[in-house]
py3Dmol code that shows the C-alpha trace and the ligand (Angstrom):
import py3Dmol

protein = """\
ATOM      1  CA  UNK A   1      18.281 -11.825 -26.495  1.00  0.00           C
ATOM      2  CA  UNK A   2      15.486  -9.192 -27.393  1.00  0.00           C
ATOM      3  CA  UNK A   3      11.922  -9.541 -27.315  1.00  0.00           C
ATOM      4  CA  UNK A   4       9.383  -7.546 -29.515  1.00  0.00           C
ATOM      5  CA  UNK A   5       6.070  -5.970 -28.009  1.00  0.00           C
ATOM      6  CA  UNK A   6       2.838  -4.624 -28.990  1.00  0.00           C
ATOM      7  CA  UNK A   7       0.359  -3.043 -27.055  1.00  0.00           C
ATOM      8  CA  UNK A   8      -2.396  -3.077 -29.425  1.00  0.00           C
ATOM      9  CA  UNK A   9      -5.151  -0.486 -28.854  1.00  0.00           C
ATOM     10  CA  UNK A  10      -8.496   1.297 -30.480  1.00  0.00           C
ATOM     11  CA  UNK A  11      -6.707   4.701 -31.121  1.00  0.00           C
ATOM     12  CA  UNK A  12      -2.945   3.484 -30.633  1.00  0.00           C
ATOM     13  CA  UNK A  13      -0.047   0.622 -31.192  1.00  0.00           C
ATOM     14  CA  UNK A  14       2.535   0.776 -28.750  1.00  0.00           C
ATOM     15  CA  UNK A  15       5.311  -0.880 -30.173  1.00  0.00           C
ATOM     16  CA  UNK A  16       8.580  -2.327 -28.236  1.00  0.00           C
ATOM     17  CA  UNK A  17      11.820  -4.297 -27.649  1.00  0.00           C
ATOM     18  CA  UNK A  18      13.129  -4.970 -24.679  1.00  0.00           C
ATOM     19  CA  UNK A  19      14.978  -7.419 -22.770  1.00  0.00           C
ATOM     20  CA  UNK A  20      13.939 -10.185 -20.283  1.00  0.00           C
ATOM     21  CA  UNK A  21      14.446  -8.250 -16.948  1.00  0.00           C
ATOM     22  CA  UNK A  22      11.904  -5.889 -18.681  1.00  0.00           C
ATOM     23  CA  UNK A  23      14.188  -3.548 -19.846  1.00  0.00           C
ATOM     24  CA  UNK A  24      12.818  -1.283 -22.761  1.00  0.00           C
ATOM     25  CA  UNK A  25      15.607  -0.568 -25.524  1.00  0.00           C
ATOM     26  CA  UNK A  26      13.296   1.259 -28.175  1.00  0.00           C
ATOM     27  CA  UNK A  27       9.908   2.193 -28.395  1.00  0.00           C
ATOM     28  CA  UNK A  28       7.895   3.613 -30.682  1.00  0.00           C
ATOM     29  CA  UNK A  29       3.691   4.783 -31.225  1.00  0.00           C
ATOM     30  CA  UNK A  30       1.871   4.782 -34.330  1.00  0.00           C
ATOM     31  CA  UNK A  31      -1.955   5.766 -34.739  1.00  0.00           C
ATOM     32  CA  UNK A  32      -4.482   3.006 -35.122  1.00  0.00           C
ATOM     33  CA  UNK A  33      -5.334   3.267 -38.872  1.00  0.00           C
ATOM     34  CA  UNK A  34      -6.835   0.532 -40.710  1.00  0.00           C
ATOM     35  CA  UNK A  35      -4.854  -3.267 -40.232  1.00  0.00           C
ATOM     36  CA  UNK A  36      -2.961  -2.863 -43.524  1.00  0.00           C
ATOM     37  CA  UNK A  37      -1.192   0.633 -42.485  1.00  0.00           C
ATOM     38  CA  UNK A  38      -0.696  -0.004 -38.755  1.00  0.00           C
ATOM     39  CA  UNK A  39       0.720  -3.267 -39.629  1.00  0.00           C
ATOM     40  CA  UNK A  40       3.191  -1.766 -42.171  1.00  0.00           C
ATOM     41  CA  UNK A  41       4.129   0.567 -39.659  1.00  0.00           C
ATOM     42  CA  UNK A  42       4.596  -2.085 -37.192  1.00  0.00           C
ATOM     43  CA  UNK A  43       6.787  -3.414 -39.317  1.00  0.00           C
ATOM     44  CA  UNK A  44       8.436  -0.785 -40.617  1.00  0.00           C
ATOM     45  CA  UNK A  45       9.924  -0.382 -36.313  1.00  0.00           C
ATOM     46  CA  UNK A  46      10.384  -4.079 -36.116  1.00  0.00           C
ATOM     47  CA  UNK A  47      12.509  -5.280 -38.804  1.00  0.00           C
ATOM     48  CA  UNK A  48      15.322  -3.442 -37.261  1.00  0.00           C
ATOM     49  CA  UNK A  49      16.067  -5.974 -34.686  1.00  0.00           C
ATOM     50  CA  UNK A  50      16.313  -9.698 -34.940  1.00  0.00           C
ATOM     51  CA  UNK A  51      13.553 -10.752 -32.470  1.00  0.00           C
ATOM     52  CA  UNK A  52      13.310 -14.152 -30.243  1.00  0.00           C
ATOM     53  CA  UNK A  53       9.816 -13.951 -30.243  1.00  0.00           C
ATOM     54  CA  UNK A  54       6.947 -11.196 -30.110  1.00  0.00           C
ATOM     55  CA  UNK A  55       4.529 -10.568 -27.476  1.00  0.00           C
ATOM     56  CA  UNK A  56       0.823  -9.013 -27.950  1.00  0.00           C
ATOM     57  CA  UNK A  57      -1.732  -7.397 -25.645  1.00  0.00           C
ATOM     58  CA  UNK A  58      -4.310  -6.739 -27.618  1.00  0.00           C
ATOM     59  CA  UNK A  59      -7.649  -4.782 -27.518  1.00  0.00           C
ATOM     60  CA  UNK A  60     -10.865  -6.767 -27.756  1.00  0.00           C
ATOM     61  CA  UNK A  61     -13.184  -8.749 -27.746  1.00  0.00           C
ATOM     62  CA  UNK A  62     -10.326 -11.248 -29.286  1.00  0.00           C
ATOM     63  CA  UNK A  63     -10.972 -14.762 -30.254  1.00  0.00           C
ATOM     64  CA  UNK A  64      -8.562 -16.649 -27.023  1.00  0.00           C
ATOM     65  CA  UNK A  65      -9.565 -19.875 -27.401  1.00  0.00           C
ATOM     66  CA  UNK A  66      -6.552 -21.529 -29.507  1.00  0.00           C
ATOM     67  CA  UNK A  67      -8.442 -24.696 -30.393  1.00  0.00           C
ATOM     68  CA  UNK A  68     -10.685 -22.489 -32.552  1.00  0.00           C
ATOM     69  CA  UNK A  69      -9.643 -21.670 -36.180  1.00  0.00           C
ATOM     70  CA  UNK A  70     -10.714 -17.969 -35.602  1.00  0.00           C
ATOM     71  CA  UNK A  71      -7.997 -17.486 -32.677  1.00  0.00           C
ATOM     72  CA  UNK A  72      -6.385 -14.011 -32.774  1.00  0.00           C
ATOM     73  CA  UNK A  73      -9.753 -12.957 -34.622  1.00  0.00           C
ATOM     74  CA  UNK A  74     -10.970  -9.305 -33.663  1.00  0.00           C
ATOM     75  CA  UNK A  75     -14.821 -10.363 -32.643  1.00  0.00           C
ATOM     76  CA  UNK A  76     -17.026  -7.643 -31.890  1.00  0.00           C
ATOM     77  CA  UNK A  77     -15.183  -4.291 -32.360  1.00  0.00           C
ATOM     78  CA  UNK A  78     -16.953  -0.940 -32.475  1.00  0.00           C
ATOM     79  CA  UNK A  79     -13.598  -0.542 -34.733  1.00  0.00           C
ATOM     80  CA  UNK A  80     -15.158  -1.369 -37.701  1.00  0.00           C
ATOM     81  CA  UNK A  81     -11.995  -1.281 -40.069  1.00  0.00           C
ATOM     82  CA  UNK A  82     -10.796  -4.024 -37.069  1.00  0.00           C
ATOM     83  CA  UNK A  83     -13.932  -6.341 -36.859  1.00  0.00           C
ATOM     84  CA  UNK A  84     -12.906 -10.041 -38.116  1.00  0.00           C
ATOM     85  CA  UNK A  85      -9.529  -9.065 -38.722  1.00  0.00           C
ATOM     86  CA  UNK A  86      -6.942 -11.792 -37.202  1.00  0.00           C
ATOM     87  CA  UNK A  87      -4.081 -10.119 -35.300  1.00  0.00           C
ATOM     88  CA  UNK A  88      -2.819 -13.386 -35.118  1.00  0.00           C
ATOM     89  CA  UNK A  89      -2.352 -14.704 -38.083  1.00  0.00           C
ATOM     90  CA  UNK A  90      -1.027 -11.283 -39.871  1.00  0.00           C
ATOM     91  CA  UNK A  91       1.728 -10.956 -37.233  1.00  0.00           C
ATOM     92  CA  UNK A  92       2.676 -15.098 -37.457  1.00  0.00           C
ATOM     93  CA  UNK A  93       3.060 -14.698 -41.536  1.00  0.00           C
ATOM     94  CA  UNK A  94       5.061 -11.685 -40.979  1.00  0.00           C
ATOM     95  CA  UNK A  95       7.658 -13.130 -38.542  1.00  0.00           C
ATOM     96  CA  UNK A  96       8.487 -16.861 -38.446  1.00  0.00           C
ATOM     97  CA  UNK A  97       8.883 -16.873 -34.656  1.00  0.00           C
ATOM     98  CA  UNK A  98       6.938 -17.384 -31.338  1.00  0.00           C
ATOM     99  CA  UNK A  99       3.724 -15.306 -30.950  1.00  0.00           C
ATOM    100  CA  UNK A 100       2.015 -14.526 -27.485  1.00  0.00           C
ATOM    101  CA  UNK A 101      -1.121 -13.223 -27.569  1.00  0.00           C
ATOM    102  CA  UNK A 102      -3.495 -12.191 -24.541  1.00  0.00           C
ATOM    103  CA  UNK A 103      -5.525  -9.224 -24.033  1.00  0.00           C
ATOM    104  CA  UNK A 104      -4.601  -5.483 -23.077  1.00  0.00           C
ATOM    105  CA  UNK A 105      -5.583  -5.825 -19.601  1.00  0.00           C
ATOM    106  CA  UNK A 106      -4.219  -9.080 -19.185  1.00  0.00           C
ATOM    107  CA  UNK A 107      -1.018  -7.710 -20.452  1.00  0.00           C
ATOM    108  CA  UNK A 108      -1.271  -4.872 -17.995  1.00  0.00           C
ATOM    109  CA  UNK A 109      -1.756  -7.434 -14.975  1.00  0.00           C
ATOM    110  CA  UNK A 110       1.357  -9.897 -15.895  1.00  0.00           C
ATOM    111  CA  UNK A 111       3.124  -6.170 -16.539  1.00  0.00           C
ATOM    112  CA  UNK A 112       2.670  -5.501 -13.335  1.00  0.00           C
ATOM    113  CA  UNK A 113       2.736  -8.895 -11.389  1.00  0.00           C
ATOM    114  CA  UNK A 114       6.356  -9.037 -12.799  1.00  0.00           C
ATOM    115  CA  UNK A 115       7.855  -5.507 -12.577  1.00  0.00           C
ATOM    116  CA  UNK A 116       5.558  -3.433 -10.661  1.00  0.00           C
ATOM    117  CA  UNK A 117       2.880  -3.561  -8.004  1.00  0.00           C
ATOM    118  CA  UNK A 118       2.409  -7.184  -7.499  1.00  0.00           C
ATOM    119  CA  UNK A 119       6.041  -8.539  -8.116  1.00  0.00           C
ATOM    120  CA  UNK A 120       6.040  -9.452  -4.242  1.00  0.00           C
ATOM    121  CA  UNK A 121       2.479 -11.301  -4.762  1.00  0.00           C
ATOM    122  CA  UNK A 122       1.565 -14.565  -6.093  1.00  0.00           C
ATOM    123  CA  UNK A 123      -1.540 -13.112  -7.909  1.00  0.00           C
ATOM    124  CA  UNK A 124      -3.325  -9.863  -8.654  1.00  0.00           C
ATOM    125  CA  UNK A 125      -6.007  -7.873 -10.382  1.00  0.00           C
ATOM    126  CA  UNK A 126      -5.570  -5.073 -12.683  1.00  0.00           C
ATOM    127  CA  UNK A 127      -8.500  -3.403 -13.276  1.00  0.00           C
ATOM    128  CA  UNK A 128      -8.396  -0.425 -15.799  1.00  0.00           C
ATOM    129  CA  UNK A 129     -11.332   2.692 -15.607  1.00  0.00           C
ATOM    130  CA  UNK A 130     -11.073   4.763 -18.533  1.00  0.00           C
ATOM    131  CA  UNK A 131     -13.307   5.110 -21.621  1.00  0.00           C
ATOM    132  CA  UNK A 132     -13.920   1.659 -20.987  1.00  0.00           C
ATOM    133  CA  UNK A 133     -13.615  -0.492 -18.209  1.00  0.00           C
ATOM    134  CA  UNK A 134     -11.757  -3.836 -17.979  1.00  0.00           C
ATOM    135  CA  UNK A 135      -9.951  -6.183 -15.970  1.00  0.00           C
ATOM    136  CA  UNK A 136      -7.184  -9.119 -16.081  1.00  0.00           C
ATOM    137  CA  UNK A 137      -5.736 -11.226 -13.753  1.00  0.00           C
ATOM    138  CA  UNK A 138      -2.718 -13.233 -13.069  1.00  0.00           C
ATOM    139  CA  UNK A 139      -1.781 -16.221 -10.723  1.00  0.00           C
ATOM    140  CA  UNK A 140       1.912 -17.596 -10.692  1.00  0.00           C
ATOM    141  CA  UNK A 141       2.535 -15.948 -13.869  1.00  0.00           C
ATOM    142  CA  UNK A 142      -0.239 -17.314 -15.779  1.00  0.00           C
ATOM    143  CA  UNK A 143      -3.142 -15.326 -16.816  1.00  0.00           C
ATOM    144  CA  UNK A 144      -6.937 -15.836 -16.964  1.00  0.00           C
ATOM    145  CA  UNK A 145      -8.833 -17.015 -20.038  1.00  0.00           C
ATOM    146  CA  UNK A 146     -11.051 -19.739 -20.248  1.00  0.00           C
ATOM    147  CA  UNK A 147     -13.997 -20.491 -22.889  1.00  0.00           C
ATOM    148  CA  UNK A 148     -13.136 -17.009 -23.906  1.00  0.00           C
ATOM    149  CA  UNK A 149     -11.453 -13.819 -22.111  1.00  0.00           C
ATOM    150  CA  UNK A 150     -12.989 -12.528 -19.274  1.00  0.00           C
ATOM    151  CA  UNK A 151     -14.800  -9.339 -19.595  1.00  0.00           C
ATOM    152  CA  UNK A 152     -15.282  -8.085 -15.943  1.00  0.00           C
ATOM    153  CA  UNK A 153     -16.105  -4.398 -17.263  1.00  0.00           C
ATOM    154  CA  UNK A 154     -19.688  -6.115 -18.192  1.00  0.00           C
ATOM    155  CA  UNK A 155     -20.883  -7.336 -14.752  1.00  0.00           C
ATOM    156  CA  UNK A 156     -23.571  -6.234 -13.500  1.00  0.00           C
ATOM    157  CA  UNK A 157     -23.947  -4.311 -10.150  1.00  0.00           C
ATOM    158  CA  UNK A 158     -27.151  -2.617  -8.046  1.00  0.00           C
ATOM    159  CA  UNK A 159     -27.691   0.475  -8.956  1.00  0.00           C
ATOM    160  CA  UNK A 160     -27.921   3.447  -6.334  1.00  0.00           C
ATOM    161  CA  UNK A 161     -31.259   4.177  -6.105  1.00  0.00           C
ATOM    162  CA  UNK A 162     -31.400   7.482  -6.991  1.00  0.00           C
ATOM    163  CA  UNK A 163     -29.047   6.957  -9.977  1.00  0.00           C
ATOM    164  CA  UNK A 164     -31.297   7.808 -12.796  1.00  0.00           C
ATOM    165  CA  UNK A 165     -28.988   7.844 -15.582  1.00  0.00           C
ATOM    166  CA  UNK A 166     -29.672   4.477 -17.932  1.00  0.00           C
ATOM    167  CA  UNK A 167     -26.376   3.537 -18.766  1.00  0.00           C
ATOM    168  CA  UNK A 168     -24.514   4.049 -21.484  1.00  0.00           C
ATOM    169  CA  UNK A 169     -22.793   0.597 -22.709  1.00  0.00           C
ATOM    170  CA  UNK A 170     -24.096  -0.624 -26.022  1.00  0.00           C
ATOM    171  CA  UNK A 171     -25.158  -4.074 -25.001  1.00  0.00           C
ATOM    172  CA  UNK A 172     -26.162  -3.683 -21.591  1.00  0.00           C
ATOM    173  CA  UNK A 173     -26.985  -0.235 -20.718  1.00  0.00           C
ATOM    174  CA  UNK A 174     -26.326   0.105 -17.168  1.00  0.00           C
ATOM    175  CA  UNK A 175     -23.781  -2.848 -16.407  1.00  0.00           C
ATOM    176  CA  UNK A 176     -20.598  -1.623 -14.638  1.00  0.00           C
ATOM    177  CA  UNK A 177     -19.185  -0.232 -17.832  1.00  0.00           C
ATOM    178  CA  UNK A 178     -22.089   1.382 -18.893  1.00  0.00           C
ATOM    179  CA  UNK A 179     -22.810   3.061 -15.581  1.00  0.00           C
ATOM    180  CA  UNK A 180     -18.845   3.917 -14.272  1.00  0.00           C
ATOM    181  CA  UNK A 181     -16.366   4.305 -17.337  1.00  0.00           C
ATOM    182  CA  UNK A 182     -14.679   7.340 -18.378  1.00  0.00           C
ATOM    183  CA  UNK A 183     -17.600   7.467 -21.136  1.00  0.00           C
ATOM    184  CA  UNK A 184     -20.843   7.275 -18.422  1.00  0.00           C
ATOM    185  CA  UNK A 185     -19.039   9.853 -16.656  1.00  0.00           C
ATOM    186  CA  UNK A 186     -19.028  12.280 -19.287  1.00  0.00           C
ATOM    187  CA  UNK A 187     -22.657  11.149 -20.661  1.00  0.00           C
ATOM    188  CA  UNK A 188     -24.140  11.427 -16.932  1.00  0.00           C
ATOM    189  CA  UNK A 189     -22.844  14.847 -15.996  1.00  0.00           C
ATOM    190  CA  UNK A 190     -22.316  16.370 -19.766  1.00  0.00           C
ATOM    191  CA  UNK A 191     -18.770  17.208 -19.114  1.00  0.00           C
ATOM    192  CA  UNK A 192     -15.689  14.852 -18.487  1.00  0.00           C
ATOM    193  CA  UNK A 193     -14.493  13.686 -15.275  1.00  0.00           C
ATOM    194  CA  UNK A 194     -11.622  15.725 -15.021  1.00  0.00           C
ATOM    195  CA  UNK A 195     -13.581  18.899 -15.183  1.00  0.00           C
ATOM    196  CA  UNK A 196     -15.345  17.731 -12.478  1.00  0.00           C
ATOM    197  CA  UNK A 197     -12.517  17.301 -10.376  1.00  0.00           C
ATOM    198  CA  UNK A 198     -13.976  19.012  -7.125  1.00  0.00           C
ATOM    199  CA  UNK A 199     -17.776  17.458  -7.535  1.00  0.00           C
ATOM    200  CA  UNK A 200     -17.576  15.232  -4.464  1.00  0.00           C
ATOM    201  CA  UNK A 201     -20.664  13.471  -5.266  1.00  0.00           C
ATOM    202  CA  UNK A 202     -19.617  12.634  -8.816  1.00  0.00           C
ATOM    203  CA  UNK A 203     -16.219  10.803  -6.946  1.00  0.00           C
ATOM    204  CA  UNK A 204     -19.128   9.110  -4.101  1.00  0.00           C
ATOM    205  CA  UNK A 205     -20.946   7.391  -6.865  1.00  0.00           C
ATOM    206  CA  UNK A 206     -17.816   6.155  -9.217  1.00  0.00           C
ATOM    207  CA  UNK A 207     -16.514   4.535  -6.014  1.00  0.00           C
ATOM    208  CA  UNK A 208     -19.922   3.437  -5.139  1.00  0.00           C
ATOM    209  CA  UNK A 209     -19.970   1.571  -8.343  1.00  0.00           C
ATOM    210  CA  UNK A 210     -16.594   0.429  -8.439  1.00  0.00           C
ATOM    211  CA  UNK A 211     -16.356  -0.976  -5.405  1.00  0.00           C
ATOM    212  CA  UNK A 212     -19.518  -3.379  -5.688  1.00  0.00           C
ATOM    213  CA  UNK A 213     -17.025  -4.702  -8.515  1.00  0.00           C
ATOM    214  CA  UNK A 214     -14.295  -5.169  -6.770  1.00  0.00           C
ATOM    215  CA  UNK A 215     -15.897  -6.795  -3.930  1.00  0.00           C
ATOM    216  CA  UNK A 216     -17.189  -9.578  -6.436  1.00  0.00           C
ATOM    217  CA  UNK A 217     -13.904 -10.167  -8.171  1.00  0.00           C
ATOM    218  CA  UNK A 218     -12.136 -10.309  -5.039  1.00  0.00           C
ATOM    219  CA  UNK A 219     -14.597 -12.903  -3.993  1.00  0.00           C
ATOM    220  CA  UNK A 220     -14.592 -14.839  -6.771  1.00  0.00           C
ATOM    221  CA  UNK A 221     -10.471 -14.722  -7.437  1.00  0.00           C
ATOM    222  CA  UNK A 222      -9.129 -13.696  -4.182  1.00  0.00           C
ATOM    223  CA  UNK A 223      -5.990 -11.968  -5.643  1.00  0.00           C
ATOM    224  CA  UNK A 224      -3.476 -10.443  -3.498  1.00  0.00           C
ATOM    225  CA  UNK A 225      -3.102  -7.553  -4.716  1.00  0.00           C
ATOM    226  CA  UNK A 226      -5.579  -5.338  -6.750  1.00  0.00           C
ATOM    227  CA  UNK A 227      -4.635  -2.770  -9.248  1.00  0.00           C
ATOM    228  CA  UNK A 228      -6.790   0.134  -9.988  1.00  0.00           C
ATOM    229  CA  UNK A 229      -5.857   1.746 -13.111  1.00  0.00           C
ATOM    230  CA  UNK A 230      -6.605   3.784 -16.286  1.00  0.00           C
ATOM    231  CA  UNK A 231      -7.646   7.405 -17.105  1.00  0.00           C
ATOM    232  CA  UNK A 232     -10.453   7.492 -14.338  1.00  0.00           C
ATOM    233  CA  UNK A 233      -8.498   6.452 -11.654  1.00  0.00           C
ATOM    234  CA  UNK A 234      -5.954   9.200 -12.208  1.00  0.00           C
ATOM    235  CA  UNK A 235      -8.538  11.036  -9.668  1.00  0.00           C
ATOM    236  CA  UNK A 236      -6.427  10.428  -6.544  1.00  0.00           C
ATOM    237  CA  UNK A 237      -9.560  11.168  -4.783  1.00  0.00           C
ATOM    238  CA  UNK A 238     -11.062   7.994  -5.828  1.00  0.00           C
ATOM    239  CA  UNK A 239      -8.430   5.445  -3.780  1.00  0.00           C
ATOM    240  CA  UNK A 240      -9.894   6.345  -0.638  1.00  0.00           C
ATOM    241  CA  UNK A 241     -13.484   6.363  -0.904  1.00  0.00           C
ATOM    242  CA  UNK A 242     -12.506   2.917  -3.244  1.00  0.00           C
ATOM    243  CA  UNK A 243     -11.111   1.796   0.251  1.00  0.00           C
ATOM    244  CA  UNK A 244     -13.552   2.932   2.171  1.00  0.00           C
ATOM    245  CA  UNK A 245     -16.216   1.768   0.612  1.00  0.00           C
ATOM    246  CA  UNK A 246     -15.363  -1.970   0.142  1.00  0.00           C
ATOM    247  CA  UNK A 247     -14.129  -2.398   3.797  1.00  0.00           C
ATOM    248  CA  UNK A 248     -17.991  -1.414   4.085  1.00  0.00           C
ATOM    249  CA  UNK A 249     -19.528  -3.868   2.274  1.00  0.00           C
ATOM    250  CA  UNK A 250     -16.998  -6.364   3.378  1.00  0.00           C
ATOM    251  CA  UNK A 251     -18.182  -6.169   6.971  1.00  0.00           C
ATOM    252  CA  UNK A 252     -14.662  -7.559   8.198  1.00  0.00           C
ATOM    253  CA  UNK A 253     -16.098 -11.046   6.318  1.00  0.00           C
ATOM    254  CA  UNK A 254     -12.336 -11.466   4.636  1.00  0.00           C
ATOM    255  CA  UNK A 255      -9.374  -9.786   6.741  1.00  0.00           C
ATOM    256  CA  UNK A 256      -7.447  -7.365   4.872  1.00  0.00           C
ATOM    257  CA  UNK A 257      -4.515  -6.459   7.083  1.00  0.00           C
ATOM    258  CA  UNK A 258      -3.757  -2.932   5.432  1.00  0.00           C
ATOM    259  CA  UNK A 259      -6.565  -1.806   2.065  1.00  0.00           C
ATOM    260  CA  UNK A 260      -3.849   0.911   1.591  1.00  0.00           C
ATOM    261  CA  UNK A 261      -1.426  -1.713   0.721  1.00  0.00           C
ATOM    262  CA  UNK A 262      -3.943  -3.843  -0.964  1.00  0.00           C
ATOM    263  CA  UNK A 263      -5.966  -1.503  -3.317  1.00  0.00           C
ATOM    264  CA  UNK A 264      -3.114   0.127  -4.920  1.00  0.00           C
ATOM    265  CA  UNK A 265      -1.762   2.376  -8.022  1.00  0.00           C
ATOM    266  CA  UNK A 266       0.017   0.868 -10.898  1.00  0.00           C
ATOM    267  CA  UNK A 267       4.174   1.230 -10.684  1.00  0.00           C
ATOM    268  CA  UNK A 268       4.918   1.149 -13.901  1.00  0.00           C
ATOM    269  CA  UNK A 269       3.758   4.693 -14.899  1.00  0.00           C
ATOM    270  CA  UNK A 270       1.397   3.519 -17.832  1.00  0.00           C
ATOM    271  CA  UNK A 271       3.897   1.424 -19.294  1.00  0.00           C
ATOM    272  CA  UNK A 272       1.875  -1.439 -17.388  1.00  0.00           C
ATOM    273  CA  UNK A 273       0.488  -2.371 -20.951  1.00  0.00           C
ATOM    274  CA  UNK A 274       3.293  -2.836 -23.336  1.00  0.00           C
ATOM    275  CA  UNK A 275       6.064  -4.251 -20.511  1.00  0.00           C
ATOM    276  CA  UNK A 276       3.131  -6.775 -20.113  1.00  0.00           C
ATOM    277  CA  UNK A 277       3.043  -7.949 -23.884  1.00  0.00           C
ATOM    278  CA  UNK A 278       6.407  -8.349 -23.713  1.00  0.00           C
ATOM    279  CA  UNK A 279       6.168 -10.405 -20.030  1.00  0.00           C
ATOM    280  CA  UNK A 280       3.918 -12.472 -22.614  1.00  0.00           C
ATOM    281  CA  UNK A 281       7.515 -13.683 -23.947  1.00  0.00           C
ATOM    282  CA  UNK A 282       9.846 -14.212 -21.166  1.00  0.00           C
TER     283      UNK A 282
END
"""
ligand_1 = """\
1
ZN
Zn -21.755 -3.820 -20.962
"""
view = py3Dmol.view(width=600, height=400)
view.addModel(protein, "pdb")
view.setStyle({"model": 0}, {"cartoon": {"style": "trace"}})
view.addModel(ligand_1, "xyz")
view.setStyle({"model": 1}, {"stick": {}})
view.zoomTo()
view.show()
């Protein structure tokens, strides 16, 4: 029985079959052009194989909430081309089969709760730092949504007072997005992170940031295991001061037998995203 895939993003669709064990049997990328094209192109990789039923982890905001008529609905998009369009509905009159649709990083999480770094735990986090910053999160297999997705790149956290760049995310200026992505990075220092690969203090103050965050999710969700990935966090520099830094503020309040164990890198090589989607199916 195969299983279709997509991992829907801003600049790319990851496209897939694969198996239920997770096993990949063709893949395939396409540029993110306007819905018409990409979807032909979808298509055009798809109609190949006889599918049981397709699984989605889309980029967002995305309309979630399936009692509204707008679910699958692309909601506030800086992808203009994208904004209102419903991913849902163009895939379901396409293929007369089953349709699972979460978000990208919720994807990534149940990606990796089933195949990679979590598939001993019962729940985890998978947080990804890159030009944006996001987070989803999985407990026995089922993901998080509620009224609507969660956005846990938004959050606010207290800035270090002598941080006086404003933040650079277009709703909230300095929330944890605005002040720690991929894209404050490069707006704070004028060049991107990984040309400032030996800058210790530029590392000090993305794991300052990041692990305020992490401290509140894992005190609001408790997961077992928590996931740090994305372009950012490709700095292997980061992991420790990460670590170090929330067993500070933590002051030994929770016990966390080993943070190496618990803070950890994805295992699926950045295929977390589209073997998620197609988790979304089995
Ligand atoms: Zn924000």
């Amino acid at each position: 029985m195969l299983y279709g895939a997509i991992e829907a993003g801003g600049t790319k669709f990851v496209c897939a079959v694969g198996n239920k064990e997770g096993k990949i049997v063709d893949k395939v990328t396409i540029p993110t052009l306007d819905p018409d094209q990409t979807i032909q192109q979808v298509d055009l990789f798809f109609k190949k194989y006889t599918l049981s039923s397709l699984g989605i982890g889309s980029f967002g905001p995305i309309e979630l909430n399936e009692k509204k008529e707008t679910y699958g609905e692309i909601l506030n998009s800086p992808k203009i081309l994208w904004k209102n369009f419903n991913v849902y509905q163009a895939f379901k009159e396409k293929y007369n089969i089953p349709l699972f649709l979460d978000t990208d990083v919720n994807a990534s999480a149940l990606g990796e709760y089933h195949w990679g770094a979590a598939k001993d735990s019962e729940s985890c986090l998978y947080i990804t730092v890159g030009t944006g910053i996001g987070a989803g999160y999985v407990k026995n297999g089922v993901t998080l949504k509620g009224m609507t997705h969660p956005e846990m790149g938004h959050i606010y956290v207290p800035r270090y007072s002598q941080d006086t760049f404003e933040g650079c995310c277009p709703y909230h200026k300095g929330c944890l997005e605005g002040l720690a992505s991929g894209t404050a990075i490069a707006a704070r220092y004028g060049i991107k992170g990984n040309e400032l690969k030996d800058k210790h203090e530029v590392w000090e103050l993305e794991a300052h940031y990041l692990a305020q965050a992490i401290v509140n999710y894992l005190l609001i969700l408790s997961p077992e295991k928590i996931i740090l990935g994305g372009g950012v966090m490709k700095q292997d520099i980061l992991f420790p001061l990460i670590r170090k830094e929330v067993s500070k503020l933590l002051q030994n309040y929770i016990t966390i037998e080993s943070m190496d164990e618990y803070i950890v890198q994805p295992q699926l090589n950045d295929q977390q995203g589209i073997l998620g989607a197609l988790a979304l199916c089995v």
